[in-house]
C-alpha positions in Angstrom: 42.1 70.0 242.8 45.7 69.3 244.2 45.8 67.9 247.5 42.3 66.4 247.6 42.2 62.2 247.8 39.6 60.2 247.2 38.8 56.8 249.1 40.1 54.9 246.0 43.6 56.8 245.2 44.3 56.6 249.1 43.3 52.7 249.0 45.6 52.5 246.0 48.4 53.7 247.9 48.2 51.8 250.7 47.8 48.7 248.4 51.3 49.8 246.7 52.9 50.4 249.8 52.4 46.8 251.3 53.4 45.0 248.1 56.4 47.2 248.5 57.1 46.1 252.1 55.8 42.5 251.3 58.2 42.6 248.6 61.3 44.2 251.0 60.3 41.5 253.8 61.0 38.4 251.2 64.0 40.1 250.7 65.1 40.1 254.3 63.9 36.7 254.8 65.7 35.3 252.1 69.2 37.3 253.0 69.1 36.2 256.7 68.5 32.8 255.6 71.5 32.5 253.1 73.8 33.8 256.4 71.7 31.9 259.0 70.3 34.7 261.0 67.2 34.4 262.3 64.5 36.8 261.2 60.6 36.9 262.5 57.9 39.7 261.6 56.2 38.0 264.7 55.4 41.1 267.4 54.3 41.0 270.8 50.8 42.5 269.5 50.1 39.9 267.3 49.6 38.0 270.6 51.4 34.9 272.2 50.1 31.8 270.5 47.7 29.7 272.9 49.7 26.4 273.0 53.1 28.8 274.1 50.5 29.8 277.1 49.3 26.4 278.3 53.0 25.2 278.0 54.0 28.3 280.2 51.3 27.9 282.7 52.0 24.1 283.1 55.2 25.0 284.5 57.7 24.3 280.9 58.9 27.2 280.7 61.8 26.2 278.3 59.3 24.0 276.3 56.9 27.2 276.1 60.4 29.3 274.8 61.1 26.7 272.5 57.8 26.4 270.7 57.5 30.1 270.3 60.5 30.2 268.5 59.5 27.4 266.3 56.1 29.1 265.8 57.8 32.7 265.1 61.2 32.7 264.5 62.2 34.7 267.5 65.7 35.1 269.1 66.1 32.6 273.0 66.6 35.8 274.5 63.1 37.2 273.3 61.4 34.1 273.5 63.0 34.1 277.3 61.7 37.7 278.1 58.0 36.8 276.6 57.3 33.7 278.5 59.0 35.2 281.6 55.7 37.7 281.6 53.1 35.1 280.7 
């Protein structure tokens, strides 16, 4: 009957969606890479990695900025605003 799902088309779906957006976020990667922007997939809810929080809380807070860009690709001024409210 039309407009009834079942666990498996709705699974199937969401399985063809993220290899779509899997697929769209190599693409991104690889274009701000040939022009050398930076690009992250990194978010906030994904949680700051642990060493970025002991560097932070030791008092380096520019040390703590600059490893969570290394780790995630984020922008100074992000990294900046992130350890600021450790």
């Amino acid at each position: 009957m039309p407009g009834e799902f079942t666990t498996e088309s709705i699974q199937a779906h969401f399985d063809n969606t993220n290899a779509r957006l899997a697929a769209i976020e190599e693409t991104l990667k690889r274009i701000c890479g040939s022009i050398g922007l930076p690009y992250s997939t990194w978010t906030e809810e994904q949680g700051v990695p642990d060493e970025v929080i002991q560097l932070a809380q030791s008092g380096d807070n520019l040390g703590a900025i600059k490893r969570l860009r290394e780790l995630t690709g984020v922008e100074f001024d992000r990294a900046r605003d992130v350890v600021a409210g450790l």
